[in-house]
One Martini backbone bead per residue (centre of mass of N, CA, C, O) as a GRO file, in nm:
protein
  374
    1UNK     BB    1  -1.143  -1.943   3.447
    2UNK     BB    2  -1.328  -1.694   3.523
    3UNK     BB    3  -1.512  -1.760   3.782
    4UNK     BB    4  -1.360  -1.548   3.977
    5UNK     BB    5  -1.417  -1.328   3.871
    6UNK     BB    6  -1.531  -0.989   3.900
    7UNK     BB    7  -1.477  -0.807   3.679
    8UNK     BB    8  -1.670  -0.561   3.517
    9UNK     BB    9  -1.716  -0.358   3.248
   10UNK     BB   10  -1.761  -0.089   3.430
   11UNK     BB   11  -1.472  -0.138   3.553
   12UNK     BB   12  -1.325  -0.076   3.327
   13UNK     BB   13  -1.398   0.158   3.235
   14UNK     BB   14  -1.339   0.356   3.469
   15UNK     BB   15  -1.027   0.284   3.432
   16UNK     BB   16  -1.005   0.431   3.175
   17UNK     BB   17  -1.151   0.711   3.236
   18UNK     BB   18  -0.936   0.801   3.450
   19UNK     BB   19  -0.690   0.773   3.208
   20UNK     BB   20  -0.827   0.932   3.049
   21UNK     BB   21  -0.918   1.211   2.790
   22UNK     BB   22  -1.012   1.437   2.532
   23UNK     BB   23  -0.679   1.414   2.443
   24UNK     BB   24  -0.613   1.160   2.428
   25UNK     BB   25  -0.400   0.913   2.250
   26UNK     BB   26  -0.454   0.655   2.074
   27UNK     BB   27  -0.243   0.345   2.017
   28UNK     BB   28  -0.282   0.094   1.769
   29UNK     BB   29  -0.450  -0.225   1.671
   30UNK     BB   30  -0.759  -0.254   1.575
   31UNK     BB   31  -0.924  -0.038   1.794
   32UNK     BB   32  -1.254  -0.145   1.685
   33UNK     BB   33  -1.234  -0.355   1.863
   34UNK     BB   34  -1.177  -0.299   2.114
   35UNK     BB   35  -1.406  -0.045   2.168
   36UNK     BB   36  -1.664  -0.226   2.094
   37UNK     BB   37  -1.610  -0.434   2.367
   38UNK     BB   38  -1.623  -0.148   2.581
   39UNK     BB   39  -1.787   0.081   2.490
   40UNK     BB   40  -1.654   0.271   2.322
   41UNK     BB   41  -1.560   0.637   2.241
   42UNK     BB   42  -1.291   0.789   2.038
   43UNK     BB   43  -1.117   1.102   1.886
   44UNK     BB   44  -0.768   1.020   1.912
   45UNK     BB   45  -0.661   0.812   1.649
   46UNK     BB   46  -0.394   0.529   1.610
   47UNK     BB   47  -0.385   0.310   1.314
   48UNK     BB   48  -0.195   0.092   1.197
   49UNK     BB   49  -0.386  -0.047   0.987
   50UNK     BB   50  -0.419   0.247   0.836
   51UNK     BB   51  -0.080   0.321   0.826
   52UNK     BB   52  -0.084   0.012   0.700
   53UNK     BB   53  -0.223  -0.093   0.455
   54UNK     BB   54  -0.363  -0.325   0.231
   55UNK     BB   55  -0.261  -0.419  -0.061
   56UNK     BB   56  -0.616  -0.480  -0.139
   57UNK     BB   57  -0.738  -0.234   0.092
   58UNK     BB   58  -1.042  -0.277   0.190
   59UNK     BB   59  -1.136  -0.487   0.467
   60UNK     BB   60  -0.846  -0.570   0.485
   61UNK     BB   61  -0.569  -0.662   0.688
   62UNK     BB   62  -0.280  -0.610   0.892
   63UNK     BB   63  -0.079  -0.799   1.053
   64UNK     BB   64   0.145  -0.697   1.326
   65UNK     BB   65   0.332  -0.926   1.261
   66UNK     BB   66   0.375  -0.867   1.012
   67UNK     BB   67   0.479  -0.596   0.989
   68UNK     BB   68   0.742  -0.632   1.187
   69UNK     BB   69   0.857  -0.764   1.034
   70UNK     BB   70   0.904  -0.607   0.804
   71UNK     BB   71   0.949  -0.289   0.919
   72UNK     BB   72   1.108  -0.388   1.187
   73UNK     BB   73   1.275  -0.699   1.198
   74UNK     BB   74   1.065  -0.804   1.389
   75UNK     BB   75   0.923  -1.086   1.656
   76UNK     BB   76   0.621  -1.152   1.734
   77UNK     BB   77   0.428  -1.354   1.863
   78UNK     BB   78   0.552  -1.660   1.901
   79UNK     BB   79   0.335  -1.856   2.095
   80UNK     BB   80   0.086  -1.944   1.970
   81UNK     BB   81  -0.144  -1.926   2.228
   82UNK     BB   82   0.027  -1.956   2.485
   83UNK     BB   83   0.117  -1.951   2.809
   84UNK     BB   84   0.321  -1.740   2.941
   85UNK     BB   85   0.652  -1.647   2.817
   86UNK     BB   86   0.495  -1.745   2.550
   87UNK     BB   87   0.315  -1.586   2.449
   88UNK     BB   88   0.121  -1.469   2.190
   89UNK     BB   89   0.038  -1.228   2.365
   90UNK     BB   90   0.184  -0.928   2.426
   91UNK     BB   91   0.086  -0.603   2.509
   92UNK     BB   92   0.369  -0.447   2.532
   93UNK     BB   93   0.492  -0.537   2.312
   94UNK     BB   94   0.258  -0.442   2.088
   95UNK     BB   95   0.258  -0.131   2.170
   96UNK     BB   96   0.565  -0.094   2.091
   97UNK     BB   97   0.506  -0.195   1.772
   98UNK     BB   98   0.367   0.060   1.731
   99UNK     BB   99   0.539   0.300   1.816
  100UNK     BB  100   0.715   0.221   1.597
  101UNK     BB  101   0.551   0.244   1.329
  102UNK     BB  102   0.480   0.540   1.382
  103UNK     BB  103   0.786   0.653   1.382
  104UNK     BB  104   0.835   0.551   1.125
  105UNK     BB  105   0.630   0.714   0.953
  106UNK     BB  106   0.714   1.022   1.053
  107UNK     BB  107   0.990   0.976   0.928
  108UNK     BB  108   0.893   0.863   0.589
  109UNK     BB  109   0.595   0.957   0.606
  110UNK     BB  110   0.265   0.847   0.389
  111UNK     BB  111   0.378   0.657   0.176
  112UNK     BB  112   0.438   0.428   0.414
  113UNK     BB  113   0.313   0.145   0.371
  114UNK     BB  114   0.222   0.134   0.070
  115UNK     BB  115   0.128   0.060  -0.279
  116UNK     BB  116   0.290   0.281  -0.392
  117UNK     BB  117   0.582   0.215  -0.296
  118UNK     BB  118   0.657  -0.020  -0.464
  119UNK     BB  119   0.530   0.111  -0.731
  120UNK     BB  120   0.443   0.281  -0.960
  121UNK     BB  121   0.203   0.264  -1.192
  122UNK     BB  122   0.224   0.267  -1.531
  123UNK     BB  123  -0.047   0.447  -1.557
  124UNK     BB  124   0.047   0.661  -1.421
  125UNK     BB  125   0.296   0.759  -1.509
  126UNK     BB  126   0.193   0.810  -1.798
  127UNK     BB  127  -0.016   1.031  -1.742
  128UNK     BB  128   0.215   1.252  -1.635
  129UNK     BB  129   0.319   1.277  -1.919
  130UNK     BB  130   0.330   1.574  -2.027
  131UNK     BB  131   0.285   1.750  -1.778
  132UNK     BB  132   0.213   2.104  -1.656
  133UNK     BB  133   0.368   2.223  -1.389
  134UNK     BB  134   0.351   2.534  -1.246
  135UNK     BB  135   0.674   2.595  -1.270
  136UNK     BB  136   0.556   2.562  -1.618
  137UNK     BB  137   0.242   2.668  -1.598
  138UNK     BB  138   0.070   2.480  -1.522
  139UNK     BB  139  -0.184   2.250  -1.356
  140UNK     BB  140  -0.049   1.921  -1.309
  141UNK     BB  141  -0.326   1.797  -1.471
  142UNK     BB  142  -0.429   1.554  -1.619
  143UNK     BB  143  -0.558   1.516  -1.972
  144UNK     BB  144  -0.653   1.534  -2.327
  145UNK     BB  145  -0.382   1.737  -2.399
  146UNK     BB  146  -0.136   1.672  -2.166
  147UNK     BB  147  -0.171   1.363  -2.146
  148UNK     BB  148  -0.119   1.004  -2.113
  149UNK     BB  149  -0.259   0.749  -2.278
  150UNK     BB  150  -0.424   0.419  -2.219
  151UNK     BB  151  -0.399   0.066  -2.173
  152UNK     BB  152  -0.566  -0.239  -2.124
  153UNK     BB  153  -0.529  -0.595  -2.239
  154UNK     BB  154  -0.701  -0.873  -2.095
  155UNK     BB  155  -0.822  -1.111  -1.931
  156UNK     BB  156  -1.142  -1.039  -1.839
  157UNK     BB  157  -1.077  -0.780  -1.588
  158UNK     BB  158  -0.874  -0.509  -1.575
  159UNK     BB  159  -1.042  -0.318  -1.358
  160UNK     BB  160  -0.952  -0.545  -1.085
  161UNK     BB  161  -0.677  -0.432  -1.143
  162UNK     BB  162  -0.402  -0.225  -1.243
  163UNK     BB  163  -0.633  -0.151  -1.510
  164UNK     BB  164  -0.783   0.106  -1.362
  165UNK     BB  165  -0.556   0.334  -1.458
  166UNK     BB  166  -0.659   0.294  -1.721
  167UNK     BB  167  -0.846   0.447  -1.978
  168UNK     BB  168  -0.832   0.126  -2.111
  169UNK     BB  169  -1.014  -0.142  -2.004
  170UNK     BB  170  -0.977  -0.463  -2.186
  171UNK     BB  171  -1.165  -0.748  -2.235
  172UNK     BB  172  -1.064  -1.086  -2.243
  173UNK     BB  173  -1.153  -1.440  -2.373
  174UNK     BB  174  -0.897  -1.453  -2.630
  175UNK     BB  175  -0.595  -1.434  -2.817
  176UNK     BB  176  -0.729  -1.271  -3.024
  177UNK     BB  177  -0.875  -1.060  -2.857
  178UNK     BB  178  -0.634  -0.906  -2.797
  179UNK     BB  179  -0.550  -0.845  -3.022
  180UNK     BB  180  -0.746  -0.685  -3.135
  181UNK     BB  181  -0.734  -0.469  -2.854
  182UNK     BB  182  -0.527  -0.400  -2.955
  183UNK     BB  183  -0.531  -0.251  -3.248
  184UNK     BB  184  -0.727  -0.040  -3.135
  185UNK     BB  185  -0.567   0.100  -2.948
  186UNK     BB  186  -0.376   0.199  -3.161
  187UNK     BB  187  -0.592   0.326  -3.387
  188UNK     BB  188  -0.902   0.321  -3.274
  189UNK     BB  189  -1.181   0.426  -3.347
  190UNK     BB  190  -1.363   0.547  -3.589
  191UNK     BB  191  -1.554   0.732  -3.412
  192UNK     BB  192  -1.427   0.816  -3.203
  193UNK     BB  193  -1.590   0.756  -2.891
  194UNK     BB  194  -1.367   0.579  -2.704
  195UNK     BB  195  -1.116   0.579  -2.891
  196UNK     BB  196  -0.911   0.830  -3.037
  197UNK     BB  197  -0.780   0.890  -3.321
  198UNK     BB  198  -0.474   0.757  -3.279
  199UNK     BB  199  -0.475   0.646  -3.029
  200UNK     BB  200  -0.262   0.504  -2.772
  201UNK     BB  201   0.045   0.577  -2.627
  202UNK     BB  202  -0.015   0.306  -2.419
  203UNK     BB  203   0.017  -0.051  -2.444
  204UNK     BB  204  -0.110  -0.333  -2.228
  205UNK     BB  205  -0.056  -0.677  -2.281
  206UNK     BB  206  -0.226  -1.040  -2.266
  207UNK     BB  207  -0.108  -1.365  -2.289
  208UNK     BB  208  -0.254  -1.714  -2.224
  209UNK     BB  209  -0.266  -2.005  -2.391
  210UNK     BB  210   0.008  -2.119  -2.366
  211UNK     BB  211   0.035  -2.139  -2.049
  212UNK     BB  212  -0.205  -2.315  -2.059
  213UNK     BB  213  -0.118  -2.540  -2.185
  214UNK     BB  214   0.165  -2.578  -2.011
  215UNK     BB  215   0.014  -2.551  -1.699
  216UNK     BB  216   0.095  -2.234  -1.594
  217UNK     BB  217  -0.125  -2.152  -1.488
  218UNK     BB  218  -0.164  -1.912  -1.202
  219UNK     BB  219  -0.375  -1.985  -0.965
  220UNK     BB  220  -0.417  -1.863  -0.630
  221UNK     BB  221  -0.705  -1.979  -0.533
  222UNK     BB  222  -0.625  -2.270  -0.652
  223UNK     BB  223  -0.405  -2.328  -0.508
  224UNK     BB  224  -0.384  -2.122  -0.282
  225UNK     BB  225  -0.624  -1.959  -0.085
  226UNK     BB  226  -0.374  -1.901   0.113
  227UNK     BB  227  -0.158  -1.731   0.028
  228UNK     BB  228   0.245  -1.699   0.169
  229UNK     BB  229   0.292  -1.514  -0.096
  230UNK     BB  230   0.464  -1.336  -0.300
  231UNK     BB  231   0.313  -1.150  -0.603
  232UNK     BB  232   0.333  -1.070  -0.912
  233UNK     BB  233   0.233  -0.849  -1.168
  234UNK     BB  234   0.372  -0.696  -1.387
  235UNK     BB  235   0.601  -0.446  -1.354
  236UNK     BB  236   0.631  -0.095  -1.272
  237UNK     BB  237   0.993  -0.155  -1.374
  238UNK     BB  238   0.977  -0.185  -1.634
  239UNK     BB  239   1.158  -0.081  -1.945
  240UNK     BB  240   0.885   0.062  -2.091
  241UNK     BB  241   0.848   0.302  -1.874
  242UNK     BB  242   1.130   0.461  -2.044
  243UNK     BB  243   1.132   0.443  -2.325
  244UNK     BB  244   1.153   0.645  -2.573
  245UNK     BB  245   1.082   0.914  -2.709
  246UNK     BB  246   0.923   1.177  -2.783
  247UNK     BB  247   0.598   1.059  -2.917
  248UNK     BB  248   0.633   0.789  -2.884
  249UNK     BB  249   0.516   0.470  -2.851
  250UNK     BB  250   0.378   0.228  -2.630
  251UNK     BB  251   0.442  -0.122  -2.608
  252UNK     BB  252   0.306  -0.435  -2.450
  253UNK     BB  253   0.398  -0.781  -2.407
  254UNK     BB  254   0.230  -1.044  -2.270
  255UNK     BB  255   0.284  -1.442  -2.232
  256UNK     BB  256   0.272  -1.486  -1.908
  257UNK     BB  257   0.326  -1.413  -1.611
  258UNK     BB  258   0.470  -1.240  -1.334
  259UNK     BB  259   0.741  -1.293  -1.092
  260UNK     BB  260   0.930  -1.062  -0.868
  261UNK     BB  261   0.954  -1.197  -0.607
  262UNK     BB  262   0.991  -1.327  -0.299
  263UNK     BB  263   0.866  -1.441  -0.055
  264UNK     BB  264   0.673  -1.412   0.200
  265UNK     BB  265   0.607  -1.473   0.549
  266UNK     BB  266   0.292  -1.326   0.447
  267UNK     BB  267   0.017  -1.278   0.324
  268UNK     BB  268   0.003  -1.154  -0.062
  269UNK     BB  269  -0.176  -1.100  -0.245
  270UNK     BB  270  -0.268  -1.083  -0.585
  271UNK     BB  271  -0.340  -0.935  -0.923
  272UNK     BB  272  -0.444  -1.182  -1.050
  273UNK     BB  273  -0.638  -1.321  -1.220
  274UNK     BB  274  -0.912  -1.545  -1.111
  275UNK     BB  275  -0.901  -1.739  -1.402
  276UNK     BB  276  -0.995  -1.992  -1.579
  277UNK     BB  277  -0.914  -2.194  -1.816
  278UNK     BB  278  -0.909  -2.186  -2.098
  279UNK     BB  279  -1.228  -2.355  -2.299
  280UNK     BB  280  -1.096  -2.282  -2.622
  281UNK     BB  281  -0.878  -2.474  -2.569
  282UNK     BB  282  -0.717  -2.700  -2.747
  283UNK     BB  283  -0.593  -3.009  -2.594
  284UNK     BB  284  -0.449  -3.079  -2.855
  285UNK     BB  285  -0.274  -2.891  -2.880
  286UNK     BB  286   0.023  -2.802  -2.976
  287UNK     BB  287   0.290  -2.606  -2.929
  288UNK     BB  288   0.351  -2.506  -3.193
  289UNK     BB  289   0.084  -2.410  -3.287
  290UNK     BB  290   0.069  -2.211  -3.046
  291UNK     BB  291   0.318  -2.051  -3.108
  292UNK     BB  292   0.243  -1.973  -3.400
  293UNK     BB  293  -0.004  -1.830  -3.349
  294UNK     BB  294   0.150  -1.612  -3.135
  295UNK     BB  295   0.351  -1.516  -3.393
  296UNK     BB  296   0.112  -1.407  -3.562
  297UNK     BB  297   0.009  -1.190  -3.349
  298UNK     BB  298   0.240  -1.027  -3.336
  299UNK     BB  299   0.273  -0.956  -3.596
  300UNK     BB  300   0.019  -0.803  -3.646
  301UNK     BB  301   0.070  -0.582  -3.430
  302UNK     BB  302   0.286  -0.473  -3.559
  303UNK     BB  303   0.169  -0.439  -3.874
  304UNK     BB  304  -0.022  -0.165  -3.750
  305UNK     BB  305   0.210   0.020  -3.633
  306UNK     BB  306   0.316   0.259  -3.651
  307UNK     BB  307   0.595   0.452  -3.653
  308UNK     BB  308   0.771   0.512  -3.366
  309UNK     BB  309   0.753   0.212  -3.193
  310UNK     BB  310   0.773   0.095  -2.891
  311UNK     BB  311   0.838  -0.278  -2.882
  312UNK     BB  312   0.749  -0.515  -2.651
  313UNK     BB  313   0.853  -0.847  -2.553
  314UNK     BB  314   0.750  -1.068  -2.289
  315UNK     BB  315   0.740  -1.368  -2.070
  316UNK     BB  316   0.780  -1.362  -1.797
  317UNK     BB  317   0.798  -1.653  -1.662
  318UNK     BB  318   0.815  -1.957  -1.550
  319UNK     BB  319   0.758  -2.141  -1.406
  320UNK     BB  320   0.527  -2.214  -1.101
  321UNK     BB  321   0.440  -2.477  -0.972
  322UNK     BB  322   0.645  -2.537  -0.729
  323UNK     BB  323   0.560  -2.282  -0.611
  324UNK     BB  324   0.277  -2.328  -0.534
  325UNK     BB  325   0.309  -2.578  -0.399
  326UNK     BB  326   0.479  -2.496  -0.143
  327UNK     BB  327   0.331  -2.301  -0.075
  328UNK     BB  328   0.067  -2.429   0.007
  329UNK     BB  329   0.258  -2.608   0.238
  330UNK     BB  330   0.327  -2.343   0.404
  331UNK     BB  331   0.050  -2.277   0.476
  332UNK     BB  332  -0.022  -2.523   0.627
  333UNK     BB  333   0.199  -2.519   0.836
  334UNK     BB  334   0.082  -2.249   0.970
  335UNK     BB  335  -0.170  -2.360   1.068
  336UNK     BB  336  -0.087  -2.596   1.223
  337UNK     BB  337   0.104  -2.457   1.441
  338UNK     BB  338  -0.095  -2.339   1.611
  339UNK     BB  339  -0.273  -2.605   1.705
  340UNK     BB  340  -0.010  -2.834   1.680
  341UNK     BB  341   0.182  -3.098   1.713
  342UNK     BB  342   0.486  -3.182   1.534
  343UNK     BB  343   0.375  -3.499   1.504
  344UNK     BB  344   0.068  -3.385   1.392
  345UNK     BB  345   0.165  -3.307   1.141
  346UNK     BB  346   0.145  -3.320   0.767
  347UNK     BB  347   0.350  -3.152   0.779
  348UNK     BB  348   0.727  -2.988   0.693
  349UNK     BB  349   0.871  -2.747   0.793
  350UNK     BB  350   1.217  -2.654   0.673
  351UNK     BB  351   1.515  -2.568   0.533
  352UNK     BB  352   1.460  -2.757   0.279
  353UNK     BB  353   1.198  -2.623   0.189
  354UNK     BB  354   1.269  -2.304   0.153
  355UNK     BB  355   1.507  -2.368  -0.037
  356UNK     BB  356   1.354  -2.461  -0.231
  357UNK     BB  357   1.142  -2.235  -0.322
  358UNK     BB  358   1.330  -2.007  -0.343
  359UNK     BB  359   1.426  -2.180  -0.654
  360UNK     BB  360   1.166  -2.153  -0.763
  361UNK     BB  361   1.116  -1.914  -0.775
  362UNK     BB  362   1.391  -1.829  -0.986
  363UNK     BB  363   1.270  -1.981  -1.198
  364UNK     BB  364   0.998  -1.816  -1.250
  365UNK     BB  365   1.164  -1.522  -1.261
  366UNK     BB  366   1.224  -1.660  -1.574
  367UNK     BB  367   1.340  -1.423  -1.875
  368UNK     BB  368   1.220  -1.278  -2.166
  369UNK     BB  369   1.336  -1.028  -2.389
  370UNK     BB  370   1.198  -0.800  -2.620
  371UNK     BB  371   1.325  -0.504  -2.785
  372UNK     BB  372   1.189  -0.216  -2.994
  373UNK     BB  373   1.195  -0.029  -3.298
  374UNK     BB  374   0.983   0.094  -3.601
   0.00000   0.00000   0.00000
């Protein structure tokens, strides 16, 4: 295919320094690629790979693709890697959808297409809590006199996941250490080292041994390694949020997995731990067994909490598994259509498999909560 070409590295670089100088602006996308192939180095670039950050961010990068589709409702690179009008990259095209990109990131701001959009993390916003900003006399920076402070207390690291936002990040191997790990949070410890006596203002914890008894561990790297749906876990726009009056504590408490959203055209990981489901819990346990257990440790949890505070109890999703297959299904299915014809394919996605997904997924984010206060 090369065979005819005389065009040496050389010689492209001379025609790109011809049309550019000191002063002129590159945008695209993952422009480090390119420049790095031209053996070039330019001092005024705008990255859309940058200016639109990947959901778990760096060094993974959101395809241009996966872009145009969510922020600007547009489809390119349709050709899949063929040559001629369906070319699966046209240059004007992907150039266009930079500069559309760039044009909408300036309309809406440096926050538009970022993590933060999807909506504020919730042990941040409780930091935010109670501080007092220039135009009220403070200094705005939250502090441990004037702002509020958080817990998470989950399965595994909960520094690895939006539990990193939390002041205290209880990580915890099954769901006793969980209740432990809120009542401590909840009063304190004795010498007030590490957590200080009259405990932190807001905890969110996760139980999990009955989701895993009930086989609805969600494990996404391990059902789905390029897993093409977005999920989330519990949403940082919960009614706990809202929470009681001034001065009240926030408590919330979770049973396995919550999934907020529709999948997406493209692969957007979970934020969720991916733990082996726990192997502290006998399989032979009934589900009776395992609820009575769940009811005993909230129970405790309740009777620890001082009075005058908003105690949340939700259930998470429903059902998540015919969810995961699908995605899995959907994922081999856009893997191969890439590279074989539809003869070929092994799966098949069609608008019945869409429209199922769809449906799977209203199940998964089937739940309920109890709300109240003590």
């Amino acid at each position: 295919m090369l065979a005819p070409v005389t065009t040496t590295l050389p010689d492209i670089q001379k025609k790109l320094l011809d049309i550019l100088d000191a002063r002129t602006i590159l945008i695209g996308h993952s422009l480090n690629s390119d420049l790095t192939a031209l053996k070039l180095t330019h001092p005024f670039i705008i990255d859309t790979a940058l200016l639109y950050p990947h959901p778990r961010g760096p060094p993974l990068k959101s395809a241009l693709k996966w872009l145009a589709q969510r922020y600007l409702n547009r489809e390119i690179q349709k050709g899949h890697g063929t040559t001629g009008p369906g070319a699966g990259h046209d240059s004007i095209e992907d150039a266009r959808t930079c500069l559309d990109l760039v044009k909408q990131k300036c309309e809406k701001g440096k926050e538009w297409g970022t993590s933060d959009m999807q909506g504020e993390n919730i042990f941040k916003r409780v930091a935010r809590s109670g501080v007092k900003y220039k135009n009220q006399g403070g200094s705005a920076i939250p502090s441990a006199e004037n702002g509020k402070s958080s817990a998470a207390v989950d399965w595994g690291e909960p520094r690895k996941g939006p539990g990193a936002a939390a002041n205290f990040p209880i990580g915890c191997k099954s769901d006793e250490e969980v209740m432990e790990g809120v009542i401590r949070a909840a009063k304190g410890d004795p010498d007030g080292k590490e957590i200080p006596g009259g405990g932190v203002d807001f905890v969110w914890a996760r139980f999990r041994e009955l989701e895993a008894l009930k086989g609805w561990w969600n494990n996404n790297k391990a059902v789905a390694a390029e897993a093409a749906a977005k999920e989330e876990t519990p949403s940082t726009k919960d009614p706990i949020a809202r929470g009681p009056t001034l001065g009240a504590k926030l408590f919330g408490l979770e049973t396995k997995d919550t999934i907020m959203e529709e999948p997406a055209p493209d692969p957007a990981p979970a934020l969720t731990n991916s733990l082996p489901p726990p192997r502290t819990l006998d399989p032979s346990t009934s589900l009776t067994t395992a609820t009575a257990e769940l009811t005993r440790r909230i129970k405790k949890i309740y009777d620890a909490l001082p009075p005058c505070t908003a105690f949340v109890v939700y259930s998470g999703s429903g059902d998540p598994r015919e969810m995961s297959r699908l995605q899995a299904m959907q994922t081999q299915f856009k893997r191969e259509y890439k590279i074989k014809k539809w003869d070929e394919l092994s799966v098949k996605w069609t608008d019945t498999e869409e429209q199922a997904l769809k449906r799977a997924v209203r199940a998964a984010r089937d739940g309920i909560a109890f709300v109240g206060v003590k």
